[in-house]
N, C-alpha and C positions, 0 to 999 in steps of 0.2 A: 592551442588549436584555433583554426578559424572556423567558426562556424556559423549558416545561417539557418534562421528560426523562421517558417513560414507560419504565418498567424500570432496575433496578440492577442488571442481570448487568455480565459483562466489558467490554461496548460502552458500555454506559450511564452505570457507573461514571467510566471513561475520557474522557470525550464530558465530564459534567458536568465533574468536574476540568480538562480544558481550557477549558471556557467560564466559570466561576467564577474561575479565574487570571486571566483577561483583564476581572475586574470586570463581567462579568456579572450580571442578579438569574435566580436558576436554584434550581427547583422539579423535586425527582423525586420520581413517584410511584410504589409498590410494594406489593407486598401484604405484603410481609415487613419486619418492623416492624423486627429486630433491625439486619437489613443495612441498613435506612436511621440508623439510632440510631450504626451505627459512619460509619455516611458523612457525617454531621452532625459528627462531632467530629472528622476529619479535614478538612472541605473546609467552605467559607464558602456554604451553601445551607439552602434552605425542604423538609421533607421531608413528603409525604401520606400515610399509608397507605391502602389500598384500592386497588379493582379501578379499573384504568386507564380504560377505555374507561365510564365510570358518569359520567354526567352531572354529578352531585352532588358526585362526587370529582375531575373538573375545575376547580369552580366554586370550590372549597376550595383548588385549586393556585392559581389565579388563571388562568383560561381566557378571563373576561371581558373583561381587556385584556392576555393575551399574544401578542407580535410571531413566536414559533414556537411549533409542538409537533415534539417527534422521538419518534417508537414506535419503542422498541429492545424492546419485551416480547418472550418465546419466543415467541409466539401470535402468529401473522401475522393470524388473523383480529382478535384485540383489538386489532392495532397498526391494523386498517385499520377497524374498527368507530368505533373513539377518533378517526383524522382525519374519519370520518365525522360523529359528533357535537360535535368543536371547531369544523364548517365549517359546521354545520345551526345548533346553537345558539348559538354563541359567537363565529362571523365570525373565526377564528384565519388571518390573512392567508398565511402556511408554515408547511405542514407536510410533514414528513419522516418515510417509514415503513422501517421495514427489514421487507424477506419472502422469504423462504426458498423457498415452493414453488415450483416451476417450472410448476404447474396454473396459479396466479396470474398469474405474470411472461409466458405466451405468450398471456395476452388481454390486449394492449396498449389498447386501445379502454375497459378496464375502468375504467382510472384516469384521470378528470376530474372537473371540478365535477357534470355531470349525471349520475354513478352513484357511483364513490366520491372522493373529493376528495384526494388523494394530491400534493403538487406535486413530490416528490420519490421515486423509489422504489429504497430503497438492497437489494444483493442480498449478502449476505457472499461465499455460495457462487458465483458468476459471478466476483465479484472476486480470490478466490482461484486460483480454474481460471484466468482472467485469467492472474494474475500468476504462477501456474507453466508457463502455457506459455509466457509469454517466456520463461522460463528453460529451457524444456527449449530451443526455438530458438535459445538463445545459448550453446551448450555451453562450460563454466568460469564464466557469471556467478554473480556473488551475490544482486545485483538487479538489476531492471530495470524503469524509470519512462519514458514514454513521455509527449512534451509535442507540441503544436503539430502534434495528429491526428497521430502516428506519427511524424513528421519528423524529431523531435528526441528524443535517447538518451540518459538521464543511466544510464549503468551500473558497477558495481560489481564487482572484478574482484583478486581476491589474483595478484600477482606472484611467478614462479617464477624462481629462476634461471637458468632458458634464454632468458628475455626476453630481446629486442633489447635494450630500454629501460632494464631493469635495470642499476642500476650507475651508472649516466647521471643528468644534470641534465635537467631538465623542459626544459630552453631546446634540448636537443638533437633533441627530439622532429621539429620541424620536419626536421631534416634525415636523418631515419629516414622521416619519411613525408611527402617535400617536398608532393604534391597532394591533402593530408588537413589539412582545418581541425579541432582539437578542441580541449578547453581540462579540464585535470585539477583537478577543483573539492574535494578532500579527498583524504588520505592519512590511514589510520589506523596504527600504529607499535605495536605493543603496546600496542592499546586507547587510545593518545594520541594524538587528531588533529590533523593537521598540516597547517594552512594553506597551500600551496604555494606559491613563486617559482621564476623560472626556474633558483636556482641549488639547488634543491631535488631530491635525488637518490631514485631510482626504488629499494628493497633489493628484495630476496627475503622474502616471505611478507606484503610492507604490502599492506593491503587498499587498492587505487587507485576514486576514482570519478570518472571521468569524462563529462564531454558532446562527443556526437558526433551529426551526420544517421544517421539509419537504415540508409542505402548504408554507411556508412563505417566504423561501431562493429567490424565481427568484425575488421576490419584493425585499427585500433588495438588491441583486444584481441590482437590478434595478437603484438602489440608488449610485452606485459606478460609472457607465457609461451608456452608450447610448442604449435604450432598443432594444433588437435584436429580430430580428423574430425567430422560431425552426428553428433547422435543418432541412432540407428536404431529400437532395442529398450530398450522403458519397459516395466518393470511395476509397477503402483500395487497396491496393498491396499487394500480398503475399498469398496466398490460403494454407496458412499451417495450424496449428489446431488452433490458435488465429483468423486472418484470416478466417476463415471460421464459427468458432464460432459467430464472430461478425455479420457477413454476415447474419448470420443464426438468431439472435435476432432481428437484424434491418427490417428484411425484413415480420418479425409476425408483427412491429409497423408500417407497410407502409412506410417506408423510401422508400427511391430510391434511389438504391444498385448498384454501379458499383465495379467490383473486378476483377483485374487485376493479372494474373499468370502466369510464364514463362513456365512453365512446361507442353508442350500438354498432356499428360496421366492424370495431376491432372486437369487439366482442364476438361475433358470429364467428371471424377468423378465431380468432382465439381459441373457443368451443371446437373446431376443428382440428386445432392443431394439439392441444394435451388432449391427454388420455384419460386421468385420473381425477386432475384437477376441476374443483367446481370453477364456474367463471359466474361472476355476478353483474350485473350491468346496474352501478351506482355512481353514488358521491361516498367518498371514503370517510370522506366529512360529515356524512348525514349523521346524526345521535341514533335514530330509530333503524337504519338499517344495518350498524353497528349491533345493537341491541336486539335484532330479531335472526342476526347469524351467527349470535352467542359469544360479541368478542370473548365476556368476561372465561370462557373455555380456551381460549386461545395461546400458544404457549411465546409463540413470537408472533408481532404483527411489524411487518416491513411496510414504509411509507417510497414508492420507488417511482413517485411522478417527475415529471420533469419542471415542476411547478413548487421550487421552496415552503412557498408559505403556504401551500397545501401538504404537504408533504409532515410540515411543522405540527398545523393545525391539526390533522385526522391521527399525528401521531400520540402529538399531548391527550386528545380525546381518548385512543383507544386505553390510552395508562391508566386515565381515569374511570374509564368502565371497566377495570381490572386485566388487563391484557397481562400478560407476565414480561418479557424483554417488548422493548420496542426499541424499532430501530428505524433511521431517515436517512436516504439520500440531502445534504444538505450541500449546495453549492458556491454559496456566498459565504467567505470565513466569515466576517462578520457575524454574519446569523450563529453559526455554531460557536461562536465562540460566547454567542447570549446565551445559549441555551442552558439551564439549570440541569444536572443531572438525575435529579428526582424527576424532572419531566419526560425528557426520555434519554432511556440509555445510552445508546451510541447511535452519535451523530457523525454520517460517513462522508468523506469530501472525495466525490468522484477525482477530482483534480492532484490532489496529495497522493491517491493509489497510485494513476496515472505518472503522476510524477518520479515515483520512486522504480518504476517500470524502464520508463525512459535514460535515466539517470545511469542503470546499469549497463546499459549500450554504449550511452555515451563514455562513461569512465574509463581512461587507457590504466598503461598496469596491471597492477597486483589487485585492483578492486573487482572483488566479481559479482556483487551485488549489494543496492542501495535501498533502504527503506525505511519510510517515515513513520515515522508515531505521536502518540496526544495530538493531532492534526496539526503535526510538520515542528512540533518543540522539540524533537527527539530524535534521534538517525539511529539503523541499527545498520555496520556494515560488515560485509562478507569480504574478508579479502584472503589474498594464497601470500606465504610466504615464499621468499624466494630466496638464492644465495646460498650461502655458508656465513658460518661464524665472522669469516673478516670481513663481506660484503654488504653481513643483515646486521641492521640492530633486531631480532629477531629470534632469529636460528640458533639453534646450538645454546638458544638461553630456558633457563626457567620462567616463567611468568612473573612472579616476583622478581626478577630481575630487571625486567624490561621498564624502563621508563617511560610508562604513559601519560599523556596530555592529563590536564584536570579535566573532570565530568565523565572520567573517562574508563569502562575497565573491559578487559576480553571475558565472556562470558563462556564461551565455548571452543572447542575446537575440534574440527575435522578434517579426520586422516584415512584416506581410503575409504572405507566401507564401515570405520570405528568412529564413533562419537568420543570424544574425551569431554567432560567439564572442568570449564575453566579455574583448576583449583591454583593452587601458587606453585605448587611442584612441576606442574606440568612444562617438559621442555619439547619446545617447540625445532619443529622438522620442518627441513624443506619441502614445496607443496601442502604442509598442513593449510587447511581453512578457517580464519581464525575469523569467531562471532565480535564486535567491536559494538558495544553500546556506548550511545553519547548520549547524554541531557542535554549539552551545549551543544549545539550546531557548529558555531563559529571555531572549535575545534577539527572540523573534517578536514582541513587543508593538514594539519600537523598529524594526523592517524594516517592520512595518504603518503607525506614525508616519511614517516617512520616504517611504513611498510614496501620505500623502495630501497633497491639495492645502492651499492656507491657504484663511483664511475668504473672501478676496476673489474667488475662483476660485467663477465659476455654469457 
Protein backbone atom coordinates (compact mmCIF):
# COMPACT_ATOMS: atom_id res chain seq x y z
CA UNK A 1 0.00 0.00 0.00
CA UNK A 2 1.06 3.61 -0.37
CA UNK A 3 0.65 5.46 2.38
CA UNK A 4 1.21 8.93 3.97
CA UNK A 5 2.16 9.66 7.65
CA UNK A 6 1.29 13.18 8.76
CA UNK A 7 3.51 13.93 11.58
CA UNK A 8 6.89 12.37 13.04
CA UNK A 9 6.28 12.75 16.75
CA UNK A 10 6.32 9.43 19.01
CA UNK A 11 3.06 7.89 17.13
CA UNK A 12 4.15 8.76 13.70
CA UNK A 13 7.40 7.72 13.96
CA UNK A 14 6.22 4.28 15.22
CA UNK A 15 3.21 3.85 12.92
CA UNK A 16 5.86 4.60 9.82
CA UNK A 17 8.35 1.95 11.00
CA UNK A 18 5.78 -0.69 11.33
CA UNK A 19 4.39 -0.18 7.89
CA UNK A 20 7.76 0.31 6.13
CA UNK A 21 8.95 -3.26 7.65
CA UNK A 22 6.11 -4.94 6.18
CA UNK A 23 7.28 -3.36 2.61
CA UNK A 24 5.07 -0.74 2.50
CA UNK A 25 5.70 2.60 -0.05
CA UNK A 26 5.40 5.28 3.08
CA UNK A 27 5.63 9.04 2.82
CA UNK A 28 5.97 11.28 6.14
CA UNK A 29 5.39 14.60 6.08
CA UNK A 30 6.70 17.18 8.83
CA UNK A 31 7.57 20.51 9.14
CA UNK A 32 10.74 19.67 10.80
CA UNK A 33 13.34 19.01 8.36
CA UNK A 34 16.01 17.49 10.84
CA UNK A 35 13.67 14.71 12.47
CA UNK A 36 12.63 13.62 8.95
CA UNK A 37 16.56 13.62 7.64
CA UNK A 38 17.27 11.29 10.87
CA UNK A 39 14.21 9.08 10.04
CA UNK A 40 15.20 8.66 6.33
CA UNK A 41 18.45 6.99 7.40
CA UNK A 42 17.11 4.87 9.74
CA UNK A 43 13.80 3.43 8.08
CA UNK A 44 13.33 2.66 4.18
CA UNK A 45 10.72 5.85 3.48
CA UNK A 46 9.94 9.15 1.17
CA UNK A 47 10.20 12.32 3.50
CA UNK A 48 8.32 15.90 2.66
CA UNK A 49 8.89 18.89 4.50
CA UNK A 50 6.11 21.21 5.10
CA UNK A 51 2.82 22.02 6.56
CA UNK A 52 0.64 18.83 6.38
CA UNK A 53 -2.64 19.90 5.82
CA UNK A 54 -1.22 22.26 2.37
CA UNK A 55 -2.48 20.97 -0.64
CA UNK A 56 0.84 21.52 -2.57
CA UNK A 57 2.70 19.50 0.25
CA UNK A 58 0.23 16.54 -0.27
CA UNK A 59 0.69 16.60 -3.91
CA UNK A 60 4.54 16.35 -3.34
CA UNK A 61 4.05 13.11 -0.91
CA UNK A 62 2.04 11.51 -3.44
CA UNK A 63 -1.70 12.22 -2.42
CA UNK A 64 -2.78 11.75 -6.03
CA UNK A 65 -2.75 8.10 -5.86
CA UNK A 66 -2.30 7.31 -2.15
CA UNK A 67 -4.44 4.12 -0.69
CA UNK A 68 -4.30 6.09 3.01
CA UNK A 69 -3.52 9.17 4.93
CA UNK A 70 -3.05 8.81 8.87
CA UNK A 71 -2.85 12.58 10.70
CA UNK A 72 -0.79 11.86 13.62
CA UNK A 73 0.17 15.85 13.76
CA UNK A 74 -0.07 17.68 17.48
CA UNK A 75 -2.90 19.77 15.71
CA UNK A 76 -6.15 18.04 15.73
CA UNK A 77 -7.27 20.81 13.60
CA UNK A 78 -4.32 20.19 10.76
CA UNK A 79 -4.93 16.49 11.16
CA UNK A 80 -8.65 17.02 10.32
CA UNK A 81 -8.14 20.02 7.77
CA UNK A 82 -5.47 17.46 5.83
CA UNK A 83 -8.30 14.50 5.55
CA UNK A 84 -10.26 17.29 4.70
CA UNK A 85 -8.26 18.26 1.71
CA UNK A 86 -6.85 14.46 0.63
CA UNK A 87 -10.84 13.76 0.23
CA UNK A 88 -11.86 17.23 -1.71
CA UNK A 89 -8.86 17.19 -3.96
CA UNK A 90 -7.17 13.91 -4.11
CA UNK A 91 -10.19 11.23 -3.56
CA UNK A 92 -7.57 9.54 -0.72
CA UNK A 93 -10.06 6.38 -0.17
CA UNK A 94 -8.69 6.15 4.09
CA UNK A 95 -7.99 8.13 6.14
CA UNK A 96 -7.07 8.19 9.58
CA UNK A 97 -6.95 11.10 12.01
CA UNK A 98 -5.90 11.01 15.57
CA UNK A 99 -7.62 14.12 17.90
CA UNK A 100 -7.20 14.88 21.23
CA UNK A 101 -10.07 17.22 22.21
CA UNK A 102 -12.92 16.00 23.65
CA UNK A 103 -14.84 19.47 22.10
CA UNK A 104 -14.24 17.25 18.79
CA UNK A 105 -14.94 13.75 19.79
CA UNK A 106 -18.63 14.61 21.33
CA UNK A 107 -19.92 15.81 17.94
CA UNK A 108 -20.16 12.48 16.63
CA UNK A 109 -22.24 13.69 13.42
CA UNK A 110 -19.07 15.94 12.75
CA UNK A 111 -17.02 13.26 11.01
CA UNK A 112 -18.41 12.06 7.42
CA UNK A 113 -17.90 12.63 3.86
CA UNK A 114 -20.55 15.65 4.02
CA UNK A 115 -18.63 18.01 6.73
CA UNK A 116 -15.27 16.45 7.58
CA UNK A 117 -14.14 13.23 5.98
CA UNK A 118 -12.40 11.37 8.71
CA UNK A 119 -13.02 7.41 8.20
CA UNK A 120 -11.17 6.63 11.13
CA UNK A 121 -10.93 8.77 14.34
CA UNK A 122 -8.11 7.64 16.60
CA UNK A 123 -8.25 9.20 20.43
CA UNK A 124 -4.94 8.53 22.30
CA UNK A 125 -6.33 9.99 25.54
CA UNK A 126 -9.83 7.63 25.65
CA UNK A 127 -7.48 4.77 24.77
CA UNK A 128 -5.52 5.34 27.63
CA UNK A 129 -8.41 6.16 30.33
CA UNK A 130 -9.57 2.98 28.38
CA UNK A 131 -6.82 0.83 29.22
CA UNK A 132 -6.35 2.02 32.81
CA UNK A 133 -9.45 1.47 33.85
CA UNK A 134 -9.42 -2.21 33.17
CA UNK A 135 -6.65 -2.16 35.24
CA UNK A 136 -7.87 -0.46 37.97
CA UNK A 137 -11.09 -3.06 37.75
CA UNK A 138 -8.80 -6.06 37.69
CA UNK A 139 -6.70 -5.28 40.91
CA UNK A 140 -2.87 -7.16 40.37
CA UNK A 141 -3.24 -7.06 36.48
CA UNK A 142 -0.53 -5.93 34.25
CA UNK A 143 -2.53 -5.58 31.29
CA UNK A 144 -5.59 -6.00 29.95
CA UNK A 145 -6.92 -6.55 26.20
CA UNK A 146 -10.38 -7.20 25.76
CA UNK A 147 -11.52 -9.31 22.27
CA UNK A 148 -14.93 -10.40 20.90
CA UNK A 149 -16.81 -6.97 22.45
CA UNK A 150 -15.55 -7.83 26.16
CA UNK A 151 -16.07 -11.43 26.12
CA UNK A 152 -12.84 -12.55 25.81
CA UNK A 153 -9.64 -11.57 28.41
CA UNK A 154 -6.21 -11.78 27.31
CA UNK A 155 -4.52 -10.59 30.77
CA UNK A 156 -1.37 -10.23 32.27
CA UNK A 157 -0.61 -11.09 35.77
CA UNK A 158 2.99 -11.62 37.83
CA UNK A 159 2.67 -14.77 39.98
CA UNK A 160 3.19 -14.74 43.82
CA UNK A 161 4.02 -17.39 45.84
CA UNK A 162 0.70 -17.83 47.53
CA UNK A 163 -0.62 -18.88 44.15
CA UNK A 164 -2.73 -21.91 43.98
CA UNK A 165 -1.02 -22.43 40.62
CA UNK A 166 2.30 -21.65 41.52
CA UNK A 167 4.72 -24.38 41.59
CA UNK A 168 2.45 -26.51 39.55
CA UNK A 169 2.36 -27.68 35.85
CA UNK A 170 0.02 -25.84 33.46
CA UNK A 171 -1.67 -29.28 32.93
CA UNK A 172 -2.93 -28.91 36.58
CA UNK A 173 -4.70 -25.98 36.22
CA UNK A 174 -7.75 -27.81 34.99
CA UNK A 175 -7.98 -29.46 38.17
CA UNK A 176 -7.64 -26.24 40.39
CA UNK A 177 -10.42 -24.74 38.50
CA UNK A 178 -12.40 -28.02 37.08
CA UNK A 179 -15.59 -25.41 35.64
CA UNK A 180 -13.09 -22.73 34.25
CA UNK A 181 -11.89 -23.02 30.48
CA UNK A 182 -8.73 -20.74 29.98
CA UNK A 183 -5.54 -21.29 28.20
CA UNK A 184 -1.95 -19.54 29.45
CA UNK A 185 -0.68 -17.99 26.11
CA UNK A 186 2.99 -16.76 27.45
CA UNK A 187 5.17 -16.76 30.42
CA UNK A 188 7.73 -14.25 30.76
CA UNK A 189 10.96 -15.69 33.20
CA UNK A 190 13.43 -13.05 33.59
CA UNK A 191 12.52 -10.99 30.62
CA UNK A 192 12.62 -14.62 28.58
CA UNK A 193 9.46 -15.71 27.23
CA UNK A 194 8.27 -19.00 27.58
CA UNK A 195 6.20 -20.69 25.24
CA UNK A 196 3.94 -22.98 27.47
CA UNK A 197 3.03 -26.77 27.63
CA UNK A 198 1.18 -28.58 29.86
CA UNK A 199 4.20 -29.67 31.66
CA UNK A 200 5.45 -26.22 31.98
CA UNK A 201 5.54 -24.95 35.60
CA UNK A 202 3.84 -21.78 37.11
CA UNK A 203 7.29 -19.90 39.60
CA UNK A 204 6.97 -17.02 41.70
CA UNK A 205 7.32 -13.39 40.20
CA UNK A 206 6.88 -15.00 36.05
CA UNK A 207 4.86 -12.47 34.51
CA UNK A 208 1.76 -15.14 33.26
CA UNK A 209 -0.78 -14.11 30.26
CA UNK A 210 -3.41 -15.56 30.04
CA UNK A 211 -6.96 -15.77 27.96
CA UNK A 212 -10.07 -16.20 29.93
CA UNK A 213 -14.18 -15.06 29.28
CA UNK A 214 -14.86 -11.98 31.23
CA UNK A 215 -16.87 -14.02 34.00
CA UNK A 216 -14.05 -16.00 34.54
CA UNK A 217 -10.59 -13.93 34.54
CA UNK A 218 -10.51 -12.64 38.47
CA UNK A 219 -10.80 -16.46 39.34
CA UNK A 220 -8.02 -17.67 37.37
CA UNK A 221 -6.13 -14.63 38.39
CA UNK A 222 -7.06 -15.83 41.65
CA UNK A 223 -5.01 -18.76 40.80
CA UNK A 224 -1.71 -16.98 40.23
CA UNK A 225 -1.56 -15.05 43.87
CA UNK A 226 -3.08 -13.92 46.86
CA UNK A 227 -6.69 -12.85 46.47
CA UNK A 228 -7.15 -9.03 46.79
CA UNK A 229 -10.06 -7.05 47.65
CA UNK A 230 -11.29 -4.06 44.71
CA UNK A 231 -10.13 -1.06 44.49
CA UNK A 232 -11.82 1.29 46.48
CA UNK A 233 -9.52 4.72 46.62
CA UNK A 234 -7.60 6.04 43.43
CA UNK A 235 -5.82 9.17 43.42
CA UNK A 236 -4.45 10.26 40.08
CA UNK A 237 -2.24 13.46 39.61
CA UNK A 238 -2.62 15.55 36.62
CA UNK A 239 -6.25 16.89 35.80
CA UNK A 240 -5.50 17.01 32.16
CA UNK A 241 -7.85 15.25 29.68
CA UNK A 242 -6.70 11.64 30.62
CA UNK A 243 -6.88 12.71 34.26
CA UNK A 244 -9.89 13.89 34.29
CA UNK A 245 -11.48 11.29 32.00
CA UNK A 246 -10.68 8.83 34.54
CA UNK A 247 -11.78 10.91 37.41
CA UNK A 248 -14.89 11.15 35.70
CA UNK A 249 -15.67 7.06 35.01
CA UNK A 250 -14.46 6.24 38.56
CA UNK A 251 -16.57 8.37 40.21
CA UNK A 252 -20.19 6.97 38.22
CA UNK A 253 -18.63 3.37 39.77
CA UNK A 254 -18.39 4.87 43.45
CA UNK A 255 -14.76 4.85 43.71
CA UNK A 256 -13.21 7.22 45.97
CA UNK A 257 -11.55 9.81 43.79
CA UNK A 258 -8.76 11.94 45.04
CA UNK A 259 -7.17 14.21 42.00
CA UNK A 260 -4.40 16.13 42.53
CA UNK A 261 -3.65 19.39 40.12
CA UNK A 262 -1.11 22.11 39.99
CA UNK A 263 -2.76 24.32 38.03
CA UNK A 264 -5.56 26.75 40.21
CA UNK A 265 -7.69 27.79 37.08
CA UNK A 266 -7.90 24.04 36.09
CA UNK A 267 -8.70 23.11 39.30
CA UNK A 268 -11.76 25.45 39.71
CA UNK A 269 -12.85 23.89 36.36
CA UNK A 270 -12.26 20.76 37.40
CA UNK A 271 -14.27 21.15 40.80
CA UNK A 272 -17.06 21.99 38.48
CA UNK A 273 -17.07 19.49 36.27
CA UNK A 274 -17.01 15.85 38.76
CA UNK A 275 -19.40 15.26 40.92
CA UNK A 276 -17.86 12.90 43.41
CA UNK A 277 -14.36 13.40 43.07
CA UNK A 278 -12.27 15.41 45.68
CA UNK A 279 -9.77 17.82 43.51
CA UNK A 280 -6.85 19.08 45.33
CA UNK A 281 -4.64 21.89 44.16
CA UNK A 282 -0.97 20.51 44.58
CA UNK A 283 2.33 19.18 43.63
CA UNK A 284 1.95 15.33 43.36
CA UNK A 285 5.51 15.36 44.14
CA UNK A 286 5.24 17.16 47.49
CA UNK A 287 6.09 14.24 50.47
CA UNK A 288 3.75 16.29 53.03
CA UNK A 289 0.74 16.63 50.97
CA UNK A 290 0.94 12.98 49.82
CA UNK A 291 1.02 12.28 53.59
CA UNK A 292 -1.68 14.51 54.81
CA UNK A 293 -4.35 12.82 52.07
CA UNK A 294 -3.27 9.41 53.32
CA UNK A 295 -1.51 8.04 50.24
CA UNK A 296 -0.41 5.08 52.41
CA UNK A 297 -4.84 4.17 52.29
CA UNK A 298 -4.73 4.33 48.77
CA UNK A 299 -5.34 1.52 46.64
CA UNK A 300 -4.07 2.76 43.23
CA UNK A 301 -2.39 6.00 42.64
CA UNK A 302 -2.14 6.95 38.76
CA UNK A 303 0.75 9.49 37.78
CA UNK A 304 -1.25 11.05 34.50
CA UNK A 305 0.81 14.50 33.84
CA UNK A 306 2.06 15.36 30.82
CA UNK A 307 5.51 15.82 32.37
CA UNK A 308 7.59 12.18 32.37
CA UNK A 309 9.86 12.83 35.12
CA UNK A 310 7.05 14.11 37.16
CA UNK A 311 5.05 11.61 36.63
CA UNK A 312 8.14 9.05 37.52
CA UNK A 313 9.11 11.03 40.54
CA UNK A 314 5.47 11.42 42.50
CA UNK A 315 5.07 7.85 41.41
CA UNK A 316 8.24 6.28 42.90
CA UNK A 317 7.30 8.50 46.11
CA UNK A 318 3.75 7.42 46.46
CA UNK A 319 5.17 3.42 46.42
CA UNK A 320 7.09 4.32 49.00
CA UNK A 321 4.72 5.97 51.28
CA UNK A 322 2.83 2.76 50.83
CA UNK A 323 0.31 3.24 47.94
CA UNK A 324 -0.73 -0.27 46.78
CA UNK A 325 -0.53 -0.47 42.56
CA UNK A 326 0.97 2.53 40.98
CA UNK A 327 0.76 3.29 37.93
CA UNK A 328 2.61 6.22 35.12
CA UNK A 329 1.84 7.67 32.04
CA UNK A 330 5.41 7.24 30.69
CA UNK A 331 6.31 8.65 27.19
CA UNK A 332 9.79 8.24 26.53
CA UNK A 333 10.70 4.24 26.02
CA UNK A 334 13.80 4.89 27.22
CA UNK A 335 12.53 5.95 30.50
CA UNK A 336 10.25 2.90 30.83
CA UNK A 337 12.41 0.73 29.90
CA UNK A 338 14.75 2.24 33.24
CA UNK A 339 12.15 1.82 35.27
CA UNK A 340 12.67 -1.19 38.05
CA UNK A 341 9.47 -2.82 38.64
CA UNK A 342 9.47 -2.84 42.48
CA UNK A 343 9.31 0.97 41.84
CA UNK A 344 6.37 1.14 40.01
CA UNK A 345 4.21 -1.19 38.65
CA UNK A 346 3.05 -0.53 35.30
CA UNK A 347 4.52 1.94 33.35
CA UNK A 348 2.04 3.00 30.38
CA UNK A 349 3.31 4.26 26.98
CA UNK A 350 0.46 6.44 25.57
CA UNK A 351 2.19 5.78 22.15
CA UNK A 352 2.30 1.79 21.98
CA UNK A 353 -1.79 1.90 23.01
CA UNK A 354 -2.16 4.43 20.36
CA UNK A 355 -0.20 2.39 18.06
CA UNK A 356 -1.99 -0.75 18.39
CA UNK A 357 -5.20 1.18 17.68
CA UNK A 358 -4.09 2.59 14.59
CA UNK A 359 -2.49 -0.53 13.32
CA UNK A 360 -6.05 -2.21 13.23
CA UNK A 361 -7.27 0.23 10.63
CA UNK A 362 -4.60 0.00 8.82
CA UNK A 363 -4.28 -3.87 8.31
CA UNK A 364 -5.96 -5.20 5.04
CA UNK A 365 -7.26 -8.86 5.24
CA UNK A 366 -7.91 -11.33 7.62
CA UNK A 367 -6.40 -9.26 10.48
CA UNK A 368 -8.92 -7.52 12.63
CA UNK A 369 -7.14 -6.38 15.39
CA UNK A 370 -3.59 -5.54 16.58
CA UNK A 371 -2.02 -5.10 20.07
CA UNK A 372 1.05 -4.53 21.82
CA UNK A 373 2.38 -5.72 24.94
CA UNK A 374 5.48 -5.62 27.66
CA UNK A 375 5.64 -2.14 25.89
CA UNK A 376 5.76 -3.12 22.17
CA UNK A 377 8.04 -6.87 22.84
CA UNK A 378 4.88 -8.64 22.28
CA UNK A 379 1.81 -8.68 19.54
CA UNK A 380 -1.46 -10.19 20.27
CA UNK A 381 -3.40 -10.56 17.08
CA UNK A 382 -7.01 -11.03 16.05
CA UNK A 383 -7.51 -12.34 12.85
CA UNK A 384 -10.87 -14.17 10.85
CA UNK A 385 -10.23 -17.25 9.05
CA UNK A 386 -11.17 -17.38 5.66
CA UNK A 387 -11.61 -20.10 2.68
CA UNK A 388 -12.04 -23.67 2.99
CA UNK A 389 -9.61 -26.57 3.41
CA UNK A 390 -8.01 -26.09 -0.07
CA UNK A 391 -7.73 -22.28 0.16
CA UNK A 392 -6.64 -22.06 4.04
CA UNK A 393 -3.84 -23.21 5.69
CA UNK A 394 -6.24 -22.91 8.49
CA UNK A 395 -9.72 -24.30 7.94
CA UNK A 396 -10.85 -27.53 8.10
CA UNK A 397 -7.59 -28.06 10.24
CA UNK A 398 -7.06 -28.97 14.02
CA UNK A 399 -4.74 -26.55 15.84
CA UNK A 400 -2.17 -29.00 16.25
CA UNK A 401 -2.13 -29.15 12.86
CA UNK A 402 -1.48 -25.91 11.68
CA UNK A 403 2.06 -25.01 11.33
CA UNK A 404 2.91 -21.92 13.24
CA UNK A 405 5.72 -19.55 13.03
CA UNK A 406 8.15 -19.90 16.11
CA UNK A 407 7.18 -17.56 19.41
CA UNK A 408 4.25 -18.28 18.21
CA UNK A 409 0.76 -20.03 19.43
CA UNK A 410 -3.17 -19.44 18.85
CA UNK A 411 -4.53 -18.96 22.26
CA UNK A 412 -8.17 -18.63 21.49
CA UNK A 413 -10.82 -18.75 19.35
CA UNK A 414 -14.03 -16.99 18.35
CA UNK A 415 -17.00 -18.32 16.77
CA UNK A 416 -20.07 -16.32 16.82
CA UNK A 417 -21.16 -15.60 20.12
CA UNK A 418 -18.97 -18.90 21.59
CA UNK A 419 -15.52 -18.55 23.04
CA UNK A 420 -13.52 -21.86 22.22
CA UNK A 421 -9.79 -22.05 23.98
CA UNK A 422 -7.19 -22.69 22.13
CA UNK A 423 -6.79 -26.29 23.00
CA UNK A 424 -4.95 -28.67 19.94
CA UNK A 425 -8.33 -30.31 19.10
CA UNK A 426 -9.77 -27.53 18.22
CA UNK A 427 -10.70 -27.31 14.48
CA UNK A 428 -10.99 -24.32 13.14
CA UNK A 429 -14.04 -22.82 10.77
CA UNK A 430 -14.47 -20.31 8.46
CA UNK A 431 -15.09 -16.84 9.91
CA UNK A 432 -13.75 -18.25 13.26
CA UNK A 433 -11.48 -15.42 15.17
CA UNK A 434 -8.56 -16.77 15.96
CA UNK A 435 -6.33 -14.98 19.25
CA UNK A 436 -2.52 -15.18 17.92
CA UNK A 437 0.11 -14.46 20.54
CA UNK A 438 3.68 -13.57 19.51
CA UNK A 439 6.91 -12.92 21.81
CA UNK A 440 8.67 -12.21 18.46
CA UNK A 441 7.40 -9.35 16.71
CA UNK A 442 9.46 -10.07 13.53
CA UNK A 443 7.24 -13.04 13.07
CA UNK A 444 3.71 -10.79 12.13
CA UNK A 445 4.53 -10.79 8.42
CA UNK A 446 4.55 -14.98 8.42
CA UNK A 447 1.05 -15.02 10.99
CA UNK A 448 -0.51 -12.40 8.31
CA UNK A 449 0.84 -15.03 5.35
CA UNK A 450 -0.63 -18.00 7.05
CA UNK A 451 -3.76 -16.46 7.65
CA UNK A 452 -4.46 -15.55 3.95
CA UNK A 453 -6.18 -17.48 1.54
CA UNK A 454 -4.38 -18.83 -2.02
CA UNK A 455 -4.91 -17.18 -5.18
CA UNK A 456 -7.77 -19.67 -6.23
CA UNK A 457 -10.05 -18.56 -3.23
CA UNK A 458 -12.93 -15.47 -4.65
Amino acid sequence: MKIIILGAGQVGTAVAKNLADEGNEVTVIDTNASVLSEMQARLDLRAVVGVASHPAVLREAGADDADMLIATTSSDEVNMLACQVAYTIFGTPTKIARVRSNAYQEVTELFDNEHIPVDYLISPEQLVTRHMHRLIELPGALQVVDFAGGRLRLIGVTAEAKGALVGHSLRTLRDHLPDVDCRVAAIYRDEHAIIPSGDTRIEADDDVFFLATRTDASVVMSEMRAARESNKHIMIAGGGNIGFDLAKRLEKQHYNVKLIERNHDRCVELSTQLRRAMVLEGDAADHELLLEENIGEMDVFCALTNDDEANILSAIMAKRLGAGTVMSLVNRTAYADLIPSNMIDIAISPHQVTIGELLTHIRRGSVAAVHSLRRGGAEVIEAVAKGDKQTSKLVGRRIEEIKLPHHTNIGAVVRGSSVLMGHRDVVIEPEDHLIFFLTDKKRIPEVEKLCQVSAAFI
